[in-house]
C-alpha positions in Angstrom: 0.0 0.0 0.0 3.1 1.9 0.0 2.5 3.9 -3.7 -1.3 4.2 -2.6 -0.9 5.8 0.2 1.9 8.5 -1.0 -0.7 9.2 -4.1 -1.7 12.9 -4.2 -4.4 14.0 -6.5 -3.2 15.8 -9.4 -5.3 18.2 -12.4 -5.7 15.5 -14.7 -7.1 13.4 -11.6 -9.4 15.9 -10.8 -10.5 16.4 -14.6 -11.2 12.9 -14.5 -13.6 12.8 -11.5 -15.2 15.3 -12.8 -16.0 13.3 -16.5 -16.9 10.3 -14.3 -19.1 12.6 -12.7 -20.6 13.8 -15.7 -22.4 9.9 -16.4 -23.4 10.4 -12.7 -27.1 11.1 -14.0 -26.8 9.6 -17.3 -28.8 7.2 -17.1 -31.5 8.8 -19.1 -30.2 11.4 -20.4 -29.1 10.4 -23.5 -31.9 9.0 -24.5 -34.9 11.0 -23.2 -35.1 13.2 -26.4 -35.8 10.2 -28.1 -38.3 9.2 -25.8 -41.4 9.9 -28.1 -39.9 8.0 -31.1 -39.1 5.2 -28.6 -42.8 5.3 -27.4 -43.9 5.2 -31.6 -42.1 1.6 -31.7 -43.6 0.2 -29.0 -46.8 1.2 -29.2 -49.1 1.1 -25.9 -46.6 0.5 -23.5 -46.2 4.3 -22.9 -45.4 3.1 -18.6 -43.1 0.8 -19.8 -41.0 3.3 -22.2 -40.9 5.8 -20.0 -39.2 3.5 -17.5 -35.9 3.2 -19.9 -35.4 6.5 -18.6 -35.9 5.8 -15.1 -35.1 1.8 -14.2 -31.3 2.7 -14.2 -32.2 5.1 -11.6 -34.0 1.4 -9.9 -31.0 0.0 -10.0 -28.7 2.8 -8.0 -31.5 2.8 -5.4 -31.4 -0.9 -5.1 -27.7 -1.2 -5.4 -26.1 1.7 -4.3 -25.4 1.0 -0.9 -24.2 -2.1 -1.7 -22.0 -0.9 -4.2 -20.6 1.8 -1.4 -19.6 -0.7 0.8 -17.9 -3.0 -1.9 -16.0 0.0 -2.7 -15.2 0.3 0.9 -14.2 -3.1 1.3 -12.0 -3.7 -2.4 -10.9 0.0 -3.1 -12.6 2.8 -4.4 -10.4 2.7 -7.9 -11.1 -0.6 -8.6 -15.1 -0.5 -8.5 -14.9 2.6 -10.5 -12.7 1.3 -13.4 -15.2 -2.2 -13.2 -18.3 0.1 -13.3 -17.3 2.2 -16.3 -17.0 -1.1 -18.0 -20.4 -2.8 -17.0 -21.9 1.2 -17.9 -20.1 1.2 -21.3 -21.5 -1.9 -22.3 -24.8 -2.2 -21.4 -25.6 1.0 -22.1 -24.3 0.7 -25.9 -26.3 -2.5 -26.5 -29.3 -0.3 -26.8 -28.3 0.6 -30.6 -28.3 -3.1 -31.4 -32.3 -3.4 -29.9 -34.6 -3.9 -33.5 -37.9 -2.9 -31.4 -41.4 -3.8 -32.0 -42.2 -6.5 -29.7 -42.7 -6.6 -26.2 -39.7 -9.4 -25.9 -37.7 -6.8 -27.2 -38.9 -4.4 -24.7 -38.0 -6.5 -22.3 -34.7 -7.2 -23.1 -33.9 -3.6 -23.3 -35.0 -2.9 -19.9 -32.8 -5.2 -18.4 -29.8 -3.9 -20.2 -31.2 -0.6 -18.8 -31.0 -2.1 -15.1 -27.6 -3.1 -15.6 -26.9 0.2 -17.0 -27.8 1.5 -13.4 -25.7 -1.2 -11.4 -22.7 0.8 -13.5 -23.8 4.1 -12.2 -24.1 2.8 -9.1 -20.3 2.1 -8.7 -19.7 5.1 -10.5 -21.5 7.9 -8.6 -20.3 5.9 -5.3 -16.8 5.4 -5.8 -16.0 8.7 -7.3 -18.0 10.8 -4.8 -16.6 8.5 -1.9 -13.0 9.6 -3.6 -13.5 13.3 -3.5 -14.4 12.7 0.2 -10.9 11.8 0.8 -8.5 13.0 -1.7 -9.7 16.6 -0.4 -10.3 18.0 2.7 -11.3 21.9 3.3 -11.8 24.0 0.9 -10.3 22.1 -1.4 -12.8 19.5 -0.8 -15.9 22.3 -1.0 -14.2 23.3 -4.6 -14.4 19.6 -5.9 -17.7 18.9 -5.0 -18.9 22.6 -6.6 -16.8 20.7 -9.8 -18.7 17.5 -9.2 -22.5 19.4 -9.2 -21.3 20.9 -11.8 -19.8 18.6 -14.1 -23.0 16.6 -13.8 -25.0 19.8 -15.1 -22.6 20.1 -18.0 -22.6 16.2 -18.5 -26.7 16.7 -19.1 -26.4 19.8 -21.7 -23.7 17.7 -23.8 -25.7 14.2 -23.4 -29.1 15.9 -23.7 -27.9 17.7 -27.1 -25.9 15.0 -28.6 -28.1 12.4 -27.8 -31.2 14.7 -29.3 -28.7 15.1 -32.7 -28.4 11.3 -32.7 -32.2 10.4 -32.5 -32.9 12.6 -36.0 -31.3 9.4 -37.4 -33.1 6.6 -35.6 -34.5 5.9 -31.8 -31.4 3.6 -31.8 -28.5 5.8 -32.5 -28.6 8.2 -28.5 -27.3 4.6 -27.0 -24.1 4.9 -28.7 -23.3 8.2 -26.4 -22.4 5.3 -24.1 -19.5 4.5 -25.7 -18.2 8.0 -23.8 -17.3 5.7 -20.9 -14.0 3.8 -22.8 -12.0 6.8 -23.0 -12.9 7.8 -19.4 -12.1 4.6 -18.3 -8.6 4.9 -19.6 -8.1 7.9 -17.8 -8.7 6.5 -14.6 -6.5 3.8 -15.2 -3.9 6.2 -15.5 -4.6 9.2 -13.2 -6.1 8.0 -10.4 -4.8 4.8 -7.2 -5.9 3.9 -4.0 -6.2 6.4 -1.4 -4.4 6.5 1.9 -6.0 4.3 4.8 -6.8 5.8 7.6 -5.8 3.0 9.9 -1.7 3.9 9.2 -0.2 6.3 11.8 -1.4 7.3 15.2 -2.6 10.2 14.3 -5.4 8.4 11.3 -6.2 5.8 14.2 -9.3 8.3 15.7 -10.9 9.2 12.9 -13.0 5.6 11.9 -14.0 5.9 16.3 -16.1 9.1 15.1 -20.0 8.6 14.6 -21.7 10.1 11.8 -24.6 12.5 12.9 -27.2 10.1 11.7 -30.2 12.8 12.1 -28.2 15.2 9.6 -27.5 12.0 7.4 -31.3 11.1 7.6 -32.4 14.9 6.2 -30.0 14.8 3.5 -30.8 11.7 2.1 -34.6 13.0 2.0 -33.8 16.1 0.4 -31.7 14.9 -2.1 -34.6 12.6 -3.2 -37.7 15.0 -3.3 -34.8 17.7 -5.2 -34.5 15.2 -7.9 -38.0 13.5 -8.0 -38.6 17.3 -8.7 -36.0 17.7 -10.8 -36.2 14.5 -13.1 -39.5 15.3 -14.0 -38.0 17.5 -17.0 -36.1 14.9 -18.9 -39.2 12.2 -18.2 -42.1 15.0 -19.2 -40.7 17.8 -21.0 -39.4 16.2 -24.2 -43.4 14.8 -24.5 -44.3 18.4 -24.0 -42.1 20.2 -26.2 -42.7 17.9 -28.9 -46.8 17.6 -28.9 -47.5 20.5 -27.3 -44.9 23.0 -29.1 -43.7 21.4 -32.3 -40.2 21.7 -31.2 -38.0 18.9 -32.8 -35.6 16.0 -30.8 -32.5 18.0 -31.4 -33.5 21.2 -30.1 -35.7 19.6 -27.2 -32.1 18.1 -26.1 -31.1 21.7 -26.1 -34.1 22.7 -23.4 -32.8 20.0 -21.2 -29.2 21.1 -21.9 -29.8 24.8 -20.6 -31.3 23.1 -17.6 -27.6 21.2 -17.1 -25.6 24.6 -18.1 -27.5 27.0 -15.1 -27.1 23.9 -12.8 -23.5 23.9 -13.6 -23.0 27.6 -13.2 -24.6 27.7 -9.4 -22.2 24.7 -8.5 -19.5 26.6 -9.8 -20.7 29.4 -7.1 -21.6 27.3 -4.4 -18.2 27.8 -2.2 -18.9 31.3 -2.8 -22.6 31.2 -1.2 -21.0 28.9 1.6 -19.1 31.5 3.1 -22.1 33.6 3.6 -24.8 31.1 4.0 -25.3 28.3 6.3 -26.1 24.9 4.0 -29.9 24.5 5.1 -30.1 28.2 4.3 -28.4 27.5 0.7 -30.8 25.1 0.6 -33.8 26.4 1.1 -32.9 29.0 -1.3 -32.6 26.2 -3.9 -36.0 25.1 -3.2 -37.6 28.2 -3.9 -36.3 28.9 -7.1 -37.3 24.8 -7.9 -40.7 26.2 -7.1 -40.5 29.7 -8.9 -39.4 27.3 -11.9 -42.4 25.1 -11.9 -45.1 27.6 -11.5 -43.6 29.2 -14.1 -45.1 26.7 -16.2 -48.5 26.7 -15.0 -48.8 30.6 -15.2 -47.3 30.3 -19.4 -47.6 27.6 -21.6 -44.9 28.8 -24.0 -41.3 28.1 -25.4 -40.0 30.8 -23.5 -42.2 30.1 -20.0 -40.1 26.5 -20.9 -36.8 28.4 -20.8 -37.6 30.3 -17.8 -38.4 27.3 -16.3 -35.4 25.4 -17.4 -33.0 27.8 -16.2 -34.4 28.4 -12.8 -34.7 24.9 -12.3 -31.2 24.4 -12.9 -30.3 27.3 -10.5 -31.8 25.5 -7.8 -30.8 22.1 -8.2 -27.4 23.8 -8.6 -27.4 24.9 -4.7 -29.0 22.2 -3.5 -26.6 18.9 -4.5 -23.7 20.8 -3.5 -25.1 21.8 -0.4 -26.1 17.9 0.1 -23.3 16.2 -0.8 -20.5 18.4 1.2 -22.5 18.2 4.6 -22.5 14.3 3.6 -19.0 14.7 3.3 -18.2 16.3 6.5 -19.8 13.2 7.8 -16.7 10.8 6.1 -14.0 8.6 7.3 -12.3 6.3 5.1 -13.6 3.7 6.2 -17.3 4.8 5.5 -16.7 7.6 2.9 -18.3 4.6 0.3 -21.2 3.8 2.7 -22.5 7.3 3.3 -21.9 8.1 -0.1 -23.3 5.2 -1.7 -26.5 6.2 0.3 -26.7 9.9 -1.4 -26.5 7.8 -4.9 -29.0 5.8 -3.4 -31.4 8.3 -2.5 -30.6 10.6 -5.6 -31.2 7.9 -8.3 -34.5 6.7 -6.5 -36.1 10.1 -6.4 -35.0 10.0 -10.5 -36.6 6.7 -10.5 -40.0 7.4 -8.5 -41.1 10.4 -11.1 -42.1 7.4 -13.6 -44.2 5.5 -10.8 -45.6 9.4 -9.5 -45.8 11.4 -12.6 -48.2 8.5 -14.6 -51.6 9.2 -11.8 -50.4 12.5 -11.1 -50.7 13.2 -14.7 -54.5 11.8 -14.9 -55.0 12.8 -11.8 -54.5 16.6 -12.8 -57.0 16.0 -16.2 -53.6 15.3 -18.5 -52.3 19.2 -18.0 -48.8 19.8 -17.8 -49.1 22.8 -16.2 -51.3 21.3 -13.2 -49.1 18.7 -12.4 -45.9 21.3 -12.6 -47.5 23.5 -10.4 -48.8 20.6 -8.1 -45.0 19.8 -7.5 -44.0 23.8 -7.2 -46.4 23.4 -3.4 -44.0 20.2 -2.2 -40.9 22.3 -3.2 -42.4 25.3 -1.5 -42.9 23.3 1.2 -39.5 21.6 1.6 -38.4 25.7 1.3 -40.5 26.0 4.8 -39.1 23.0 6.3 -35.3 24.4 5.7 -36.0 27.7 6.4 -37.4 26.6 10.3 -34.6 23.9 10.6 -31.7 27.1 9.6 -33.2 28.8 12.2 -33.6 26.4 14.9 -29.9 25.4 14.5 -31.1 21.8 13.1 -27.9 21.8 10.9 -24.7 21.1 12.1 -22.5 17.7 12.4 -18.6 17.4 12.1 -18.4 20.2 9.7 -19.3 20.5 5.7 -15.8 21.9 5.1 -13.8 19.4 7.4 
């Protein structure tokens, strides 16, 4: 363990967790443009279309913890460089799907739920990695990278996976392929970090308890931010495309702005930590989630849908950051992949629950888009309150977001 444990991150480390990071909530992104012609080839199974968006999102939620823990227990490296491979490859076999029959369907789905187990060792390893290759600020300035490399990662997959599906429904499965040139780089810039069990001084930190109450309310608000959240790339290209006659390459763009804002308020997260508490930061987040979908039901137009992409992203862009770094502060080495493993956990199974929610929500509300937007403005409003009275209570806290 000798070379592991003298390894310091360098650029070209950090530039590649921040493209693993970018397949963090790729799932469905690629392919969600093509969602309505995917929907045209298998006709009637609308439920079960819309879930090769969302079952890779199952599989995290299912797996993710798991996955933490193996990545606890082998090294963090290794189930990253094994995930990129399971993630490359079933996600690709998608282009090689003829469609038309249910079998085919079927098949495809559980390519899809593989795709997810890959994501799973992705988002924890990776995130586990930042956890411990940085402390500080250092540490507050990755994870604004991380939020927002998964911002940027959803403009370039969005768009390029809309370009691809004016060819065929088939062809947004090849943006997969993105994960063989990432996986070299890791095998190249990145090794084991140091153990905290070496030195007398390491030999404290596994005795310290995670605050499991601030563990508990991040987990939950990382899941209603992105059950919120996910219902863009699951809804909107449906919208856009019926609704406002806007084609599959330009509807990737929509979702694409939604990435670029989220990326831009990661980017100024350590800025709005220094003035801010987290649950304050937040809160804030919330809000503009909620501005952004009533914006919706006030408009139906392509610019209410820009408005509402943008804002969106804003707040998603202070909340994640704000999630994941009090997580972080949380750490030790020896459960950095646990704790983590349980924000990809939470985050992919608010992604997934939009399909199961969004379905009788949407009949529910008489099959209006703006109803069921403004429906989920009230619980971000809500979650808004919730923060705002545990800021001010002095609910926050643990071992320190910057630690």
């Amino acid at each position: 363990m000798q070379v592991a444990k003298q390894f310091k991150p360098t650029k070209l480390t950090l530039l590649t967790i921040m493209l693993c990071s970018m397949l963090m909530l790729m799932g469905g992104a690629a392919v969600a443009p093509a969602l309505p012609l995917i929907e045209q080839v298998f006709p009637g199974q609308d439920t079960l279309v819309s879930m090769i968006i969302t079952i890779p999102s199952l599989a995290v939620a299912l797996v993710g913890f798991a996955m933490g823990a193996l990545a606890d227990r082998l090294g963090k490296v290794k189930v990253l460089a094994t995930s990129l491979v399971v993630f490359t490859a079933a996600g690709a076999v998608g282009f090689l799907m003829e469609g038309g029959s249910d079998t085919q369907l079927y098949i495809l789905l559980v390519f899809r739920f593989v795709v997810g187990i890959g994501i799973a060792g992705i988002s924890s390893a990776v995130t586990a990695l930042i956890a411990e290759y940085y402390t500080g600020m250092d540490r507050i300035r990755a994870l604004s990278y991380q939020s927002a490399a998964m911002g940027v990662g959803v403009l370039i997959l969005e768009y390029t996976g809309g370009l691809l599906a004016e060819f065929s429904w088939r062809e947004p499965f090849l943006v997969y392929l993105i994960g063989v040139p990432i996986l070299l780089m890791v095998l190249l810039t990145m090794k084991e970090p140091r153990r905290d069990e070496q030195g007398p001084a390491d030999r404290v930190v596994p005795e310290r308890k995670a605050n499991k109450r601030l563990l508990t309310i991040c987990y939950v608000t990382i899941f209603v931010a992105m059950t919120m959240a996910f219902l863009l790339p699951t809804k909107m290209p449906t919208y856009l495309q019926t609704e406002l006659a806007v084609s599959t390459s330009v509807t990737g763009l929509f979702l694409g702005v939604h990435g670029v804002t989220n990326a831009c308020f990661s980017l100024m997260y350590r800025r709005f930590v220094q003035r801010f508490a987290p649950f304050t930061i937040i809160a804030i987040g919330f809000l503009l989630l909620a501005v952004a979908l009533l914006t919706l039901e006030v408009s139906e137009s392509i610019a209410s849908s820009v408005v509402m992409m943008i804002v969106a992203g804003a707040g998603l862009g202070m909340v994640c950051p704000a999630v994941s770094n009090t997580l972080a502060g949380e750490t030790t080495a020896s459960t950095s992949g646990k704790i983590m493993g349980g924000y990809s956990t939470c985050l992919n199974l608010g992604q997934f629950s939009i399909s199961l929610i969004s379905v009788p929500l949407f009949a529910a509300v008489g099959s209006s888009y703006p109803v069921m937007f403004g429906v989920m403005a009230v619980v971000a409003i809500v979650a808004c309150l919730a923060f705002v009275v545990m800021s001010r209570t002095g609910v926050s806290g643990g071992h320190g977001a910057g630690a």
